[in-house]
PALO-58432 format. One record per residue (C-alpha): residue in one letter; x negated, y, z. Coordinates in Angstrom, 3 decimals. Example, Ala and Ser with C-alpha at 12.3 -4.5 7.8 and 13.67 -1.06 7.14 Angstrom:
// residues 2
["A", [-12.300, -4.500, 7.800]]
["S", [-13.670, -1.060, 7.140]]
This chain:
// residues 304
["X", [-84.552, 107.705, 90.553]]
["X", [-87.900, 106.898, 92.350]]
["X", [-86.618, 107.987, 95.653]]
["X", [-83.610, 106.011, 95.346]]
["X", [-85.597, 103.043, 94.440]]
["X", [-87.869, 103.922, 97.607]]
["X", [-85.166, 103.844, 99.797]]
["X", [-83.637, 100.687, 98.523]]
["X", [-86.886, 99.325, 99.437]]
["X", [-86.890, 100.053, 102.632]]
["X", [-83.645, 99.423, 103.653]]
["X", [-84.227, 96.010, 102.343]]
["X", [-87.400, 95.615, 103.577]]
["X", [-86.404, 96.956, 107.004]]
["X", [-83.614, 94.178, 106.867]]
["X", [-85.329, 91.700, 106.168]]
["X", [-88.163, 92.097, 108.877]]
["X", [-85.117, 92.472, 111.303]]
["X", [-83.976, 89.245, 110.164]]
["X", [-87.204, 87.523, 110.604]]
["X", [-87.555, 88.313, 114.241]]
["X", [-84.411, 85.923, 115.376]]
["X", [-85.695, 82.909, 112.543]]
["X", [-89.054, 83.072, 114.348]]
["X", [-87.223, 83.119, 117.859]]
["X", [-85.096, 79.775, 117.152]]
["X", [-88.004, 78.082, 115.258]]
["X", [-90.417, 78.974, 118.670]]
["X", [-87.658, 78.107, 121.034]]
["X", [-86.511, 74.895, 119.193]]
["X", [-89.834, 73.427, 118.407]]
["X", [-92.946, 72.979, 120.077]]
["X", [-95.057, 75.797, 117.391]]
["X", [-97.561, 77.846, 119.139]]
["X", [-97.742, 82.099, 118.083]]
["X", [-101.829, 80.800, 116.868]]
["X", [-100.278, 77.719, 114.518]]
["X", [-97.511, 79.571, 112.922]]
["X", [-99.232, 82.817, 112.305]]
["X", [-102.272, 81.333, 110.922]]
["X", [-99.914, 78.800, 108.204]]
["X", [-98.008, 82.044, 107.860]]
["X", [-100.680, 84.909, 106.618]]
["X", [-103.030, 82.208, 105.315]]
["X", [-100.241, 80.921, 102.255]]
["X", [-98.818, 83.837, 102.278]]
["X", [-101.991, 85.962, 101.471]]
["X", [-103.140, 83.269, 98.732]]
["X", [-99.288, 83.445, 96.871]]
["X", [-99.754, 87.241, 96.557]]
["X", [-103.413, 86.612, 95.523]]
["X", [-102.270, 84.029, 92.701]]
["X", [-99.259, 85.779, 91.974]]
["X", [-101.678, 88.766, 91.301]]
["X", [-104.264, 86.970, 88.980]]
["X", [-101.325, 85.394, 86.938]]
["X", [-100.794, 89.215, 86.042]]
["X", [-104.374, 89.851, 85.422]]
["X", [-105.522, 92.167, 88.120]]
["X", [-108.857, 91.842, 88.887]]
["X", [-108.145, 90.697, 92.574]]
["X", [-112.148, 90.126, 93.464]]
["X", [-112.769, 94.047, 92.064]]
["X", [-112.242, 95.395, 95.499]]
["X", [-115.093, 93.512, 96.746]]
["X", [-117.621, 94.887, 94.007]]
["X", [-117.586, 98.506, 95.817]]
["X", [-118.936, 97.968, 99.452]]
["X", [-117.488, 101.143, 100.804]]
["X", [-114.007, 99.546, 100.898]]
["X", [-114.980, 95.852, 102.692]]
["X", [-115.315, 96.730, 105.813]]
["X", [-112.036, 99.063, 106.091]]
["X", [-110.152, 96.160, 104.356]]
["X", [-111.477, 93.964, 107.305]]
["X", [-110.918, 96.068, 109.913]]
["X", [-107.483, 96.348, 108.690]]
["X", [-106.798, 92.858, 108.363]]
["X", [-107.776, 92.007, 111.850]]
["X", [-106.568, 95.458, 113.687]]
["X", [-103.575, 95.832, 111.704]]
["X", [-101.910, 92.927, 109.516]]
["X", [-103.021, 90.452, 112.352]]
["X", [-102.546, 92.691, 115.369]]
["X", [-99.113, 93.767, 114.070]]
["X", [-98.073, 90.370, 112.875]]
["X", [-99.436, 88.948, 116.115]]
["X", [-98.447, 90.859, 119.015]]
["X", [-94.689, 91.145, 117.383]]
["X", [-94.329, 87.083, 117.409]]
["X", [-96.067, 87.004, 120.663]]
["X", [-93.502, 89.442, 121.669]]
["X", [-90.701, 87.163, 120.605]]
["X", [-92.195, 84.506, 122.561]]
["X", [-91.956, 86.002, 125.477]]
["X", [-89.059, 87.987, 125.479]]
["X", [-86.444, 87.825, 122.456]]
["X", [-86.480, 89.447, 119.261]]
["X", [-84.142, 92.220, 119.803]]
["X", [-86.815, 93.378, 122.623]]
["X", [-90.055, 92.731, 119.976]]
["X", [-88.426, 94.959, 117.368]]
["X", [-87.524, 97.964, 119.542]]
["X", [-90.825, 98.240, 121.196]]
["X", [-92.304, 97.927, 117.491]]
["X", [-89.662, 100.836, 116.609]]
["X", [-91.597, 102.945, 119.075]]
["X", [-94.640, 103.752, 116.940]]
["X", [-93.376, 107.328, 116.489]]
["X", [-94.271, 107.952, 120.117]]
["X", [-97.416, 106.310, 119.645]]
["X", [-98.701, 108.839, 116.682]]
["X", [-97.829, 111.455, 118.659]]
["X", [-99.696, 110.731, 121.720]]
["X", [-102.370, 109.993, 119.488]]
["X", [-102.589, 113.624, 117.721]]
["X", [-102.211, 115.585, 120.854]]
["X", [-105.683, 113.491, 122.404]]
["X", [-107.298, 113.877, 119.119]]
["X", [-106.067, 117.797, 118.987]]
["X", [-106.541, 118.339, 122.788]]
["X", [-103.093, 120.196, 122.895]]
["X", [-99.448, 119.545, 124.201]]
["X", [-97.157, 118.114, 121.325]]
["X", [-94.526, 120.825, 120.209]]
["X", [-91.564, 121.281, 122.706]]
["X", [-89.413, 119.051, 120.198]]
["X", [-91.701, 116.077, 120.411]]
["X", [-91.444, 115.873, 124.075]]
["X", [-87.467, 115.906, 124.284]]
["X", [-88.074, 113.584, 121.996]]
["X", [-90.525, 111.263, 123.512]]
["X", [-88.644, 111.998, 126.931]]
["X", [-85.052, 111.219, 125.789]]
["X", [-86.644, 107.654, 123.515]]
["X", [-88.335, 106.846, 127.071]]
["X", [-85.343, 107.149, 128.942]]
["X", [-83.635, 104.471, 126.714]]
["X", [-86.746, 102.189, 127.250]]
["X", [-85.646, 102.763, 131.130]]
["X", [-82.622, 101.361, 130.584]]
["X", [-83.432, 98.547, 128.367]]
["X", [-85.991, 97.223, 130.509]]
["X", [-84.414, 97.861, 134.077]]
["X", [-80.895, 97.695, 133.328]]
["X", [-80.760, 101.012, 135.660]]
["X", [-82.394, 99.885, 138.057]]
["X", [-85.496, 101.052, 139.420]]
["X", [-86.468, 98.047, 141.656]]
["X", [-86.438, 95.662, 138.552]]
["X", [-87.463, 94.704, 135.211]]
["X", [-85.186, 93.025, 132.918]]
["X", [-88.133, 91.339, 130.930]]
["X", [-91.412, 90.214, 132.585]]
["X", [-94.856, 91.632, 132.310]]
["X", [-95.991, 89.703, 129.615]]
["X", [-93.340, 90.543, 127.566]]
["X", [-93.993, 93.978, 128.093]]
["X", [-97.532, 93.956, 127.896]]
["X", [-96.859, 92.624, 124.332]]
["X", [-94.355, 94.984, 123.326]]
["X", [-96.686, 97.587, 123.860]]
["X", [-99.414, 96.208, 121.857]]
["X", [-96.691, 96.054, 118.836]]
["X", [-95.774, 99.590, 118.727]]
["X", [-99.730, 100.727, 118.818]]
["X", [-101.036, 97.679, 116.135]]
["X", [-97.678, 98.964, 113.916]]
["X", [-98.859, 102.966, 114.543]]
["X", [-102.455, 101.678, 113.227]]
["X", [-100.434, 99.389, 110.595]]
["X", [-98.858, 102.324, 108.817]]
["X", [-101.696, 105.081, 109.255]]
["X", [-104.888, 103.374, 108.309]]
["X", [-104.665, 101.761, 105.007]]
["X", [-103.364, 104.886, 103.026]]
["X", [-106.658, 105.202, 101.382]]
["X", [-106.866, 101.562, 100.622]]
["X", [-103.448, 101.019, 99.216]]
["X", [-103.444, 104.169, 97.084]]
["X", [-107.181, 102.853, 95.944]]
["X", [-106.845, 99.581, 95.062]]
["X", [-102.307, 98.865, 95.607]]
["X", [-100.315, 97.838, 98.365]]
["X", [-100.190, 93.602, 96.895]]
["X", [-103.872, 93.295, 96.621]]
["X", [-104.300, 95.012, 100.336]]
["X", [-101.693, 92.769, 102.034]]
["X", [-102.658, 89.903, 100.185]]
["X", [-106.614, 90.233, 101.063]]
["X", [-105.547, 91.190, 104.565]]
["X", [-103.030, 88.324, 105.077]]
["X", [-105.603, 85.530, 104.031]]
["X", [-108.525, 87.412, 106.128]]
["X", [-106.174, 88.351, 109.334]]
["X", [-105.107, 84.357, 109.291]]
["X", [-108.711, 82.990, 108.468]]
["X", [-109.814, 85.172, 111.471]]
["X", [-107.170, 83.894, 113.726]]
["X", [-107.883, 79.692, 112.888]]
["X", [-111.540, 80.424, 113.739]]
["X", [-111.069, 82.085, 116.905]]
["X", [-107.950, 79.619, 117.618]]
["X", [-108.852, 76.222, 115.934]]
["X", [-105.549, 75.461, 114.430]]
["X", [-107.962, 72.325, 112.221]]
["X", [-107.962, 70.872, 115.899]]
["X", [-104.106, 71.101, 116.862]]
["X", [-101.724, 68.110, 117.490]]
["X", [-99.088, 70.765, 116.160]]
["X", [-99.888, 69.365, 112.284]]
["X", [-97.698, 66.221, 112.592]]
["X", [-94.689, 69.083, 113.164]]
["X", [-94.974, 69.218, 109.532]]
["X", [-93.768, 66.095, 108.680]]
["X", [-90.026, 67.339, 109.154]]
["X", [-88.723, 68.882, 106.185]]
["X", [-87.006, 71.129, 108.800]]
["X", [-89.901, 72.879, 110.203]]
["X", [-91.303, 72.858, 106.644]]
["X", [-88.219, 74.731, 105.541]]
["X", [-88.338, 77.092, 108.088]]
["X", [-92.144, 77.678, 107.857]]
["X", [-91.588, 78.640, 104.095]]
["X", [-88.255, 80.959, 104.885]]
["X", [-90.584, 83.069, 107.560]]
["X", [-93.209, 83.356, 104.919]]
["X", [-91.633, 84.438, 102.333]]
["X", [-88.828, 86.816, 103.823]]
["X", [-91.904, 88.167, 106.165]]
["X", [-93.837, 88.784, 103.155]]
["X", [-91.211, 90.282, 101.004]]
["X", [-90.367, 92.638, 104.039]]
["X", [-93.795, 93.978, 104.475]]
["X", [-94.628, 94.571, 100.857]]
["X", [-91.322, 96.598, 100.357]]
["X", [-91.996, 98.659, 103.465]]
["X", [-95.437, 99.616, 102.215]]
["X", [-94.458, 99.574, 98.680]]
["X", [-91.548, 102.384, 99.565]]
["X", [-94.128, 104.672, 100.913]]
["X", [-95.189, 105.585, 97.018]]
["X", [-91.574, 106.915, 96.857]]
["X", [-90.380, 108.303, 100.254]]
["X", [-91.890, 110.799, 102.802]]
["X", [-92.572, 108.600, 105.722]]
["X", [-90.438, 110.572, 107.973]]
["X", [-87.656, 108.633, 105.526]]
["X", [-89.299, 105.903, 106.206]]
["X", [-89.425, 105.948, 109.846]]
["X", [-85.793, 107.243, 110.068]]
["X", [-84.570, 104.206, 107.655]]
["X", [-86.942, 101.686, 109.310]]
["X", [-84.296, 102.038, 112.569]]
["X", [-82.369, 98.877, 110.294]]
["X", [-84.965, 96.488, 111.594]]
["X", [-83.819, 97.264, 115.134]]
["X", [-80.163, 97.051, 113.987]]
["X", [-80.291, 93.795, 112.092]]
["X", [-82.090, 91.798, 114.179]]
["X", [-79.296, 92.748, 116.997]]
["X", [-76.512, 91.907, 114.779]]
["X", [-77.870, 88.305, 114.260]]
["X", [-79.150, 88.121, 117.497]]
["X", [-75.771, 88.500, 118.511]]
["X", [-74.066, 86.375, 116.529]]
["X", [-76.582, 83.185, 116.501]]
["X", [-78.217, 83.499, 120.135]]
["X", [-75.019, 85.288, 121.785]]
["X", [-77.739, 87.431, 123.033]]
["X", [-75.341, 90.024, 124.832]]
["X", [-76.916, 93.329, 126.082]]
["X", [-75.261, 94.707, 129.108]]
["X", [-73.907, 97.960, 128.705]]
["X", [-76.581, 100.009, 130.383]]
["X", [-79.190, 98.544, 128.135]]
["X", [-77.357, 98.640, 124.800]]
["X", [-76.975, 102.635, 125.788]]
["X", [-80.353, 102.388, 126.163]]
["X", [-81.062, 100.789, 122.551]]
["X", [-78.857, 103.325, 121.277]]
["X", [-80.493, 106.023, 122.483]]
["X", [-84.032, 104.880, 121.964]]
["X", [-83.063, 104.985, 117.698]]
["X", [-81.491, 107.660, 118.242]]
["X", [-83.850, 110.118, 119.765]]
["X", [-86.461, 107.923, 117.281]]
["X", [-84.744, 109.167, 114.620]]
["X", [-83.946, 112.879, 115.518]]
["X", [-87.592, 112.800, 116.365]]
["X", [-88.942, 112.201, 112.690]]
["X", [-86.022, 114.431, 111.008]]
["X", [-87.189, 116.967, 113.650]]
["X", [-90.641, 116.595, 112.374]]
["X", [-90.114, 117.062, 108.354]]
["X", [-87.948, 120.257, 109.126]]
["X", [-90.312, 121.872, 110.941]]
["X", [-93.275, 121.138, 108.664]]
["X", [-90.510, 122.284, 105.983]]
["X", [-90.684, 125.555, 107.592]]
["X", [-94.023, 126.035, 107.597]]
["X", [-94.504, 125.047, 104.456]]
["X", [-92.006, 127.762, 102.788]]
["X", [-93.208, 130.520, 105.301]]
């Protein structure tokens, strides 16, 4: 029963996040909102609903605070990874589309990976290269189209699609401790209202022209629709890892991907050509024969 209700979560969760990607896209394209503005509005409310929402049931949200070992992890992980995944994934948007953003996020696989063969000093098993090689391949074709002297999507777009697949890696690794110390709510929440706080001092949002925006009920609507679908989506994802092995989790994450090129396609008529919607394919494809490659093996060596 709990893994079924883990896997509910994340298929929902994983929806919704690849829902969020094209709402952010038309609200960026359609009206002058900078990434700074709407992220800031974004993690600041959102963090101080799950805050309130938390004290109305009578958790002690300020408790975290009283042991000093956990403040600066909970920082570090607000800035690093709520605001660098939550950043460099609308960023991506912004410069490319949000089919493109949540691909490249849908990478982080590759990124752990590289990561524990630096930290080990060894070659990854011969599995994880196919893997990585076959995943890359698809990027090839996504980006280029097939073809070597060109790139579909420009350098800043890339640069930024880059970033999201290592702040998501750090995203999902780091805060274990945290989360299974104190809940995932109480984690988000503190890191949503610290990550945005962070972001309106180093980008003075209190000085923007962007405010008088709000005066549309529009934008207002659409504001409160990214918050709270956003917020949902991230607090099932992390709430299903209590439940599910997050091999599952990676392998059921690849609806994010999915979604967000089903509405992409329907409300942008964002068309991939051929070559690069083979290249999609095979980038969750090889994603996801990567992790179930993973738990079987570790399996293995578990029963030898």
């Amino acid at each position: 029963m709990e893994r079924l209700k883990g896997i509910s979560m994340i298929l929902v969760g994983a929806m919704l996040w690849g829902a969020t990607g094209p709402l952010m896209e038309w609200t960026l394209d359609v009206y002058p909102i900078s990434v700074s503005f709407l992220l800031t509005i974004r993690l600041i409310v959102a963090g101080i609903v799950l805050l309130m929402f938390l004290k109305m049931k009578r958790v002690r949200v300020t408790g975290i605070f009283r042991q000093k070992i956990w403040t600066k992890p909970l920082l570090i992980f607000s800035v690093l990874g709520m605001l660098g995944v939550q950043y460099s994934f609308v960023a991506a948007i912004d410069a490319s589309n949000a089919v493109f953003a949540t691909l490249m996020q849908f990478l982080a696989p590759i990124y752990v990976i590289v990561f524990i063969s630096l930290r080990l000093r060894k070659w990854p098993p011969a599995y994880q290269v196919f893997g990585m090689l076959g995943t890359l391949a698809g990027l090839f074709l996504l980006l280029t189209n097939g073809q070597l002297d060109s790139l579909v999507i420009s350098g800043q777009a890339l640069f930024w699609g880059i970033l999201v697949g290592l702040a998501f890696t750090f995203y999902t690794l780091y805060p274990a401790r945290l989360m299974q110390e104190w809940g995932v709510l109480l984690v988000v929440g503190w890191s949503m209202l610290f990550g945005g706080i962070f972001l309106g001092l180093v980008n003075p949002i209190f000085l923007s022209d962007e405010w008088g925006l709000l005066k549309d009920p529009t934008v207002i609507g659409l504001m409160l629709a990214i918050i709270l679908i956003g917020t949902m989506a991230f607090v099932l994802f992390l709430s299903s890892m209590r439940f599910i092995s997050p091999v599952e989790t990676s392998i059921l994450s690849a609806m994010e991907p999915l979604t967000a090129m089903v509405i992409s396609l329907f409300w942008f008529g964002h068309f991939l050509s051929p070559l690069q919607f083979g290249g999609a394919f095979l980038m969750l494809v090889f994603v996801t024969w990567l992790s179930f490659a993973g738990n079987e093996k570790a399996e293995k060596q578990a029963s030898a």
